[in-house]
GUDRENFI-131093 format. One record per residue: residue number from 0; residue in one letter; x, y, z of N, C-alpha, C, CB in turn. Coordinates in Angstrom, 1 decimal. Atoms other than C-alpha are relative to their C-alpha. Glycine has a CB too. Example, Ala and Ser with C-alpha at 12.3 -4.5 7.8 and 13.67 -1.06 7.14 Angstrom:
! residues 2
[0; "a"; [0.9; -1.2; 0.0]; [12.3; -4.5; 7.8]; [0.9; 1.2; 0.0]; [-1.0; 0.0; 1.2]],
[1; "s"; [-0.9; -1.1; 0.0]; [13.7; -1.1; 7.1]; [-0.8; 1.1; 0.8]; [0.4; 0.5; -1.4]],
***
This chain:
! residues 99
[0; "x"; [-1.3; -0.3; 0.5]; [40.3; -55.1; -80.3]; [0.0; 1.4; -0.7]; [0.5; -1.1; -1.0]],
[1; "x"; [-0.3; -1.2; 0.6]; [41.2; -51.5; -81.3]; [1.0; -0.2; -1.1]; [0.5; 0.9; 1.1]],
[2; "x"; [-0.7; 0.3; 0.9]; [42.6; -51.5; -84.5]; [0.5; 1.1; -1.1]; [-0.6; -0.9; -0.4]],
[3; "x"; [-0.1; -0.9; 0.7]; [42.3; -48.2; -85.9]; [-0.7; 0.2; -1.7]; [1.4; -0.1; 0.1]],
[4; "x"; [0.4; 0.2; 1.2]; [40.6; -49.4; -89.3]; [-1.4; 0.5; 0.3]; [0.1; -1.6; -0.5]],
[5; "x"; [1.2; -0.8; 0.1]; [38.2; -47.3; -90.7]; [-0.8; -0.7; -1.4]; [0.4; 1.9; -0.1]],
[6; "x"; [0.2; 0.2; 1.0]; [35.7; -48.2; -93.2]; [-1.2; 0.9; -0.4]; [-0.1; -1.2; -0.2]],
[7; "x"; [0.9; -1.2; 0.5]; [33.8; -45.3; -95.2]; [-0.4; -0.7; -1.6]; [1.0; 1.8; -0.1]],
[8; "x"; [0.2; 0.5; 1.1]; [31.5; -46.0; -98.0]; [-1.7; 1.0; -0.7]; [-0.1; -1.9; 0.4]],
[9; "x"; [0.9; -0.5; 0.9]; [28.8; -43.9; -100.4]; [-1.5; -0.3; 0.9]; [0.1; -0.7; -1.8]],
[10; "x"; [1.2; 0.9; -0.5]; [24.9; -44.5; -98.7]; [-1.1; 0.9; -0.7]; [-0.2; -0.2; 2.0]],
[11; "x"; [1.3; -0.5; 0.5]; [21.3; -43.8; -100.0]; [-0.9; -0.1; 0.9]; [-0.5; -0.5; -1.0]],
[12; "x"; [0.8; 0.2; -1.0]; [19.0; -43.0; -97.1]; [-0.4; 1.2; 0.3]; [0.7; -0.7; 1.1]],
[13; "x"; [0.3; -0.7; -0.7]; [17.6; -40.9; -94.7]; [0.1; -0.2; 1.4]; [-1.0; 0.1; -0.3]],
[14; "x"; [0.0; 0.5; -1.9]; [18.2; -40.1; -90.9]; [-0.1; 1.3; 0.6]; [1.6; -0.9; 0.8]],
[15; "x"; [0.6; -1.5; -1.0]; [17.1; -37.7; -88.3]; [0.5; 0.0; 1.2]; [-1.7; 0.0; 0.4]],
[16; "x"; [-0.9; -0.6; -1.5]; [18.4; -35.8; -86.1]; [-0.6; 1.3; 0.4]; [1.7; 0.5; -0.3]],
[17; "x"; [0.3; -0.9; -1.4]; [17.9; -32.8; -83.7]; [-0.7; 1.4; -1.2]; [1.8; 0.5; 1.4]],
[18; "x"; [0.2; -1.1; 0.6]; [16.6; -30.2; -86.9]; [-1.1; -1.0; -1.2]; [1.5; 0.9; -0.5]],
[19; "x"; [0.7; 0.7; 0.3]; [14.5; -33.7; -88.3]; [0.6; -0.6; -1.1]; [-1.1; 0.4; -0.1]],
[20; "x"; [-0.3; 0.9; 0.8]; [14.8; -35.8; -91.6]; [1.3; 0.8; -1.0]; [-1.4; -0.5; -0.7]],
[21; "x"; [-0.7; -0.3; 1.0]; [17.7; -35.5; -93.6]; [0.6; -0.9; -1.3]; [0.9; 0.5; 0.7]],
[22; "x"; [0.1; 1.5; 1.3]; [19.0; -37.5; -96.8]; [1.9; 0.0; 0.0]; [-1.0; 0.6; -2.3]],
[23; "x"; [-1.1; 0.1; -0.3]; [22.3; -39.5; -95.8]; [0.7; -0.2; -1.5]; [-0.1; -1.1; 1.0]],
[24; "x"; [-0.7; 0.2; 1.5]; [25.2; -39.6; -98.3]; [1.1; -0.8; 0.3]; [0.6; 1.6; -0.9]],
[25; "x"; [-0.6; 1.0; -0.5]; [27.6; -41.2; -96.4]; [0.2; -0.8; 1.8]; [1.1; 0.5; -0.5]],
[26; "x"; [-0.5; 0.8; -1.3]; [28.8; -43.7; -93.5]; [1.4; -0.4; -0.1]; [-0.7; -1.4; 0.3]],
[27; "x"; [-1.2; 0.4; -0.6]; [31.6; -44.6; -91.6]; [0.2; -0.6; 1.3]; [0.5; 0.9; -0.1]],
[28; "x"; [0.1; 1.4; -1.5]; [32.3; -47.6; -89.3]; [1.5; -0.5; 0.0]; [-1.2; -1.9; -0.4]],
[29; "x"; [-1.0; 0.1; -0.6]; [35.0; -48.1; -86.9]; [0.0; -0.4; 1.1]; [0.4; 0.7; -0.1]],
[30; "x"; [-0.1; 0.5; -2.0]; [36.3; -49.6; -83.6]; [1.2; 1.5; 0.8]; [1.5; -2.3; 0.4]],
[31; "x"; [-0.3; -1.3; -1.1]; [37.1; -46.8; -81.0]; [-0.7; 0.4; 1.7]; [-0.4; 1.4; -0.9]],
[32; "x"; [0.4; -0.8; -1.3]; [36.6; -45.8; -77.2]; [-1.0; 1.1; -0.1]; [1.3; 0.7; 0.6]],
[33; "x"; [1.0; -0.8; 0.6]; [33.0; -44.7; -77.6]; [-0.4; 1.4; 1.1]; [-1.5; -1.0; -0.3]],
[34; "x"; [0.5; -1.4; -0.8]; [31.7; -41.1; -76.3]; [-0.5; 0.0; 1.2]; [-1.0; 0.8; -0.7]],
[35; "x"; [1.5; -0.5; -0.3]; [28.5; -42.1; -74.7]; [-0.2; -1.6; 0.6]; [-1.2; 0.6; -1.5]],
[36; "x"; [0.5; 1.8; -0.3]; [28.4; -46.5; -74.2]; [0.9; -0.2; 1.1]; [0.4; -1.3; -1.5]],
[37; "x"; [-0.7; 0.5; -1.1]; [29.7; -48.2; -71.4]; [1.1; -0.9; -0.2]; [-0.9; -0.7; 0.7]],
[38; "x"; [-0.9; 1.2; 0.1]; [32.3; -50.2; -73.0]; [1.9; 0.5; -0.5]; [-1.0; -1.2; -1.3]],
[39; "x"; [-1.1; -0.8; -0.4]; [36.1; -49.8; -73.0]; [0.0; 0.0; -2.0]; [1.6; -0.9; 1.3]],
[40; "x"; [-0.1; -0.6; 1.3]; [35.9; -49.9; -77.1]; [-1.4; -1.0; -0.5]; [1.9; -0.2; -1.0]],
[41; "x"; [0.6; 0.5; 0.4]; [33.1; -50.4; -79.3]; [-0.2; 0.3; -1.9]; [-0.9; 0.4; 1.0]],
[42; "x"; [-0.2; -0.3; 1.7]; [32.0; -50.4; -83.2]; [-1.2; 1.5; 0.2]; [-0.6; -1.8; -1.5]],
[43; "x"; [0.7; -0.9; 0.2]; [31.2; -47.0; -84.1]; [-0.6; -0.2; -1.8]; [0.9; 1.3; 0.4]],
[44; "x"; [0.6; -0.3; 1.2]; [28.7; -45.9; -87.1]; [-0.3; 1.3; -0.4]; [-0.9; -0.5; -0.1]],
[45; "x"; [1.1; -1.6; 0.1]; [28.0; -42.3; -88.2]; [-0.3; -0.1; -1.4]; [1.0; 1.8; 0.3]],
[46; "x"; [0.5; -0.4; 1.5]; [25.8; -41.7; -91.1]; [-0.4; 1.4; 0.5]; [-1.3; -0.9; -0.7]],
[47; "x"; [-0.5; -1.9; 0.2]; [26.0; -38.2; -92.2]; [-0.2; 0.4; -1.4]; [1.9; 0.5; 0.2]],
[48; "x"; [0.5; -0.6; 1.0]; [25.2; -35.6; -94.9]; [0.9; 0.7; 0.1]; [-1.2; 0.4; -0.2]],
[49; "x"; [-1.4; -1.0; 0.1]; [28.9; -33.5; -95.3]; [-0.6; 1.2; -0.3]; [1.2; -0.3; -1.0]],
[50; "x"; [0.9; -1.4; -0.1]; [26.8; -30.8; -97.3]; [-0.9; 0.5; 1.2]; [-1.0; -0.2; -1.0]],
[51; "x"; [1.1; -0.1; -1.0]; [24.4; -30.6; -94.6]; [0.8; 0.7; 1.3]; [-0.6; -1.7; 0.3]],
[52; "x"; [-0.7; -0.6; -1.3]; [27.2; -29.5; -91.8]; [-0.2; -1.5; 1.2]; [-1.0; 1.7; 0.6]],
[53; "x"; [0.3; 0.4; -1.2]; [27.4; -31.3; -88.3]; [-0.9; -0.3; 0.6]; [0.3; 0.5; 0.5]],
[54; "x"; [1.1; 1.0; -0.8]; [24.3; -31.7; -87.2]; [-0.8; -0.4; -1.0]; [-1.0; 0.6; 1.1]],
[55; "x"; [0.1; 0.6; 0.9]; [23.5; -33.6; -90.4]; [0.9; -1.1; 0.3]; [0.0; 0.6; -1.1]],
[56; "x"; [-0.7; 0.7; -1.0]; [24.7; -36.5; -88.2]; [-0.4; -1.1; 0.6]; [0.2; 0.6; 0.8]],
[57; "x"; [0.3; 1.2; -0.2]; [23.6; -39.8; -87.0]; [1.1; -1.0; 0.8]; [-0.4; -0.4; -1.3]],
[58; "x"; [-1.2; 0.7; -0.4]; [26.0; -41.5; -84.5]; [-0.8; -1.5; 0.5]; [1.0; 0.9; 1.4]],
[59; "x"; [0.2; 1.1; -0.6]; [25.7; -45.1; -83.1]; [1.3; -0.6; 0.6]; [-0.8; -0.8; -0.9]],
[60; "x"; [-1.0; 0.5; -0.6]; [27.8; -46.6; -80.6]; [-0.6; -1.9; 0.4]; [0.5; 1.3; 1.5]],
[61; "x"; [0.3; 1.1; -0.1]; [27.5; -50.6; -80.4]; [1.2; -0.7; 0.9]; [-0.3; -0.6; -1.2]],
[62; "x"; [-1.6; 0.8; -0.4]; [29.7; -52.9; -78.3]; [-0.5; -1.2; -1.2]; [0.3; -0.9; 2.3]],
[63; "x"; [-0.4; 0.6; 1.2]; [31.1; -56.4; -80.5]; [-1.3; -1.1; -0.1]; [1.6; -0.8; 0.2]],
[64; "x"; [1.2; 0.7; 0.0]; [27.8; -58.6; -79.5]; [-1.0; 0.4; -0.9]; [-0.6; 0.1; 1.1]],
[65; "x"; [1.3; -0.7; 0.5]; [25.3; -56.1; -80.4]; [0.6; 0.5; -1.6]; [-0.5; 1.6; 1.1]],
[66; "x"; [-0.6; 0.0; 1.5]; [27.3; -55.1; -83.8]; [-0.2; -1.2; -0.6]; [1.4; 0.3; -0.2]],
[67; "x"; [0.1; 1.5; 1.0]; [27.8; -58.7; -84.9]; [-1.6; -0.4; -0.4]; [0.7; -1.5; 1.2]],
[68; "x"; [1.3; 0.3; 0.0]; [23.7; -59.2; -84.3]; [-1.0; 0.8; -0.6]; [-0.3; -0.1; 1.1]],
[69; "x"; [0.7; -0.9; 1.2]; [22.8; -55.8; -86.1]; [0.2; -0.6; -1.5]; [0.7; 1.4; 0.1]],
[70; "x"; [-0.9; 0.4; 1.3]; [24.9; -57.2; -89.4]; [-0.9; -0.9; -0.4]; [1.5; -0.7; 0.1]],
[71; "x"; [0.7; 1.9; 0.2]; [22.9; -60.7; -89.0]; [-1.2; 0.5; -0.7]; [-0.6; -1.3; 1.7]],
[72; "x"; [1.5; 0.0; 0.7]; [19.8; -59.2; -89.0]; [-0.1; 1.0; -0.8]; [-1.2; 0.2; 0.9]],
[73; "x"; [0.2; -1.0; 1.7]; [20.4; -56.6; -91.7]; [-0.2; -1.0; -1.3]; [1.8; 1.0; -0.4]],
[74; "x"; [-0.2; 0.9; 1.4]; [21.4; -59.5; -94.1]; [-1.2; -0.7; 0.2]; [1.5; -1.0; -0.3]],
[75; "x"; [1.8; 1.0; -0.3]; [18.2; -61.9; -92.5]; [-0.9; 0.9; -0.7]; [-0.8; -0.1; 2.1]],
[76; "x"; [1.1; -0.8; 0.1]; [16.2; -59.1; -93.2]; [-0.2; 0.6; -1.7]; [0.3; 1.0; 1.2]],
[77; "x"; [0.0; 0.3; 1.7]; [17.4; -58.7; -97.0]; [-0.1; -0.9; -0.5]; [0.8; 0.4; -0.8]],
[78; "x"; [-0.5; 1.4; 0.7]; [18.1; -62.3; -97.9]; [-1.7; -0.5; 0.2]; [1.5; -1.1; 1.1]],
[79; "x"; [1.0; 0.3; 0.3]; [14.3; -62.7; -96.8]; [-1.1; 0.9; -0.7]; [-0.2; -0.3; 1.0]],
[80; "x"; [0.8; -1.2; 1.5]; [12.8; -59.6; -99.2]; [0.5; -0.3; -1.4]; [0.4; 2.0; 0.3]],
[81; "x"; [-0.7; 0.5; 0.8]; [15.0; -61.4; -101.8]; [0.5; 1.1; -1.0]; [-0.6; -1.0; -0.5]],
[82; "x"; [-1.0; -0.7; 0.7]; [17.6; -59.9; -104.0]; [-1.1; 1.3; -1.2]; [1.2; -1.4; -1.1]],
[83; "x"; [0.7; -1.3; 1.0]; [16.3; -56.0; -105.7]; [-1.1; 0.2; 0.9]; [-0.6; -0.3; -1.8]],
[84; "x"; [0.8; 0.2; -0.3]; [13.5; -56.8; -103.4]; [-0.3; 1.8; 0.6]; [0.2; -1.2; 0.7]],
[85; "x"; [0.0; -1.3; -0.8]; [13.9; -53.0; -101.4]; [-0.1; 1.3; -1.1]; [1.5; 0.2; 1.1]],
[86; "x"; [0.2; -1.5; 1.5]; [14.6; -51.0; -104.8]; [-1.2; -0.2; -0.7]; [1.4; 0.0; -1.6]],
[87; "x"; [0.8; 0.2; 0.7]; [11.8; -52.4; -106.5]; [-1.3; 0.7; 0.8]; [0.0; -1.4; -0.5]],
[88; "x"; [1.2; -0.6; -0.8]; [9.2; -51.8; -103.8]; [0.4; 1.2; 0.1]; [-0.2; -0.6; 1.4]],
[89; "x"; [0.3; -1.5; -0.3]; [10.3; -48.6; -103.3]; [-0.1; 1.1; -1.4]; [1.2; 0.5; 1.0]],
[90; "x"; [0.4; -0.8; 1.4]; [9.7; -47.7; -107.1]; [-1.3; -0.4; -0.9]; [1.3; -0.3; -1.1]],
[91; "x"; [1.1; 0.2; -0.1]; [6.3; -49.1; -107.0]; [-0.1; -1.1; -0.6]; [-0.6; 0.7; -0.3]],
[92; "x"; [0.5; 0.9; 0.8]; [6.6; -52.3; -109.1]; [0.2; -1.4; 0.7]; [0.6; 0.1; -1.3]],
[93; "x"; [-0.4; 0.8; -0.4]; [7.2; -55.7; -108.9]; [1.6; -0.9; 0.2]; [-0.7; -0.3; -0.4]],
[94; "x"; [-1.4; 0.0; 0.2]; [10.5; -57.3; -108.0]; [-0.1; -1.2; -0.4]; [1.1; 0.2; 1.0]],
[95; "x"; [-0.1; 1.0; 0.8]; [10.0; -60.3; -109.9]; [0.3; 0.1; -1.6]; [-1.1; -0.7; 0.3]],
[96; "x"; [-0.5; -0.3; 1.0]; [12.3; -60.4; -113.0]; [-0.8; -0.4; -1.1]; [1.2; -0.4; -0.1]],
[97; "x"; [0.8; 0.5; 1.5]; [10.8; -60.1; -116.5]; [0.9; -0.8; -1.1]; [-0.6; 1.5; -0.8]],
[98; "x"; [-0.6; 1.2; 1.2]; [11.7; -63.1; -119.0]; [-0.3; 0.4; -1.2]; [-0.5; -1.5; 0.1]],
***
């Protein structure tokens, strides 16, 4: 279904592209007739660095299968590192709360 709904939201990351690692600031996901995929509309994603210019850029084109199955295993994949689990490791400590 083409619907025109966009959804843009703040991100903390990194992603590489054609000049190598850059540090993402935002995304933006939408359904649209993709550039590059075989399908008559699919869910787009671009993560992007605006400072950065244009090729500070990251596209992904998914049809509705492969989107729905990215989502699953994003949340599988936090719901089993359990809640803080990704900020804590990546600030060296433990993520088990202190009482």
């Amino acid at each position: 279904m083409y619907t025109y709904h966009t959804e843009r939201l703040e991100v903390a990351g990194s992603g590489k592209g054609p000049a190598g690692w850059f540090p993402l600031r935002l995304a933006t996901v939408y359904l649209d007739h993709p550039q590059h995929a075989s399908a008559e509309h699919t869910l787009n994603i671009d993560f992007l660095n605006p400072e950065q210019g244009p090729s500070a850029r990251v596209a992904v084109e998914l049809g509705e299968e492969s989107a729905r199955a990215l989502a699953g295993a994003i949340l599988a994949a936090l719901g089993a590192a359990g809640p803080g689990r990704t900020a804590a490791h990546r600030l060296g400590r433990s993520a088990a709360p202190t009482v």
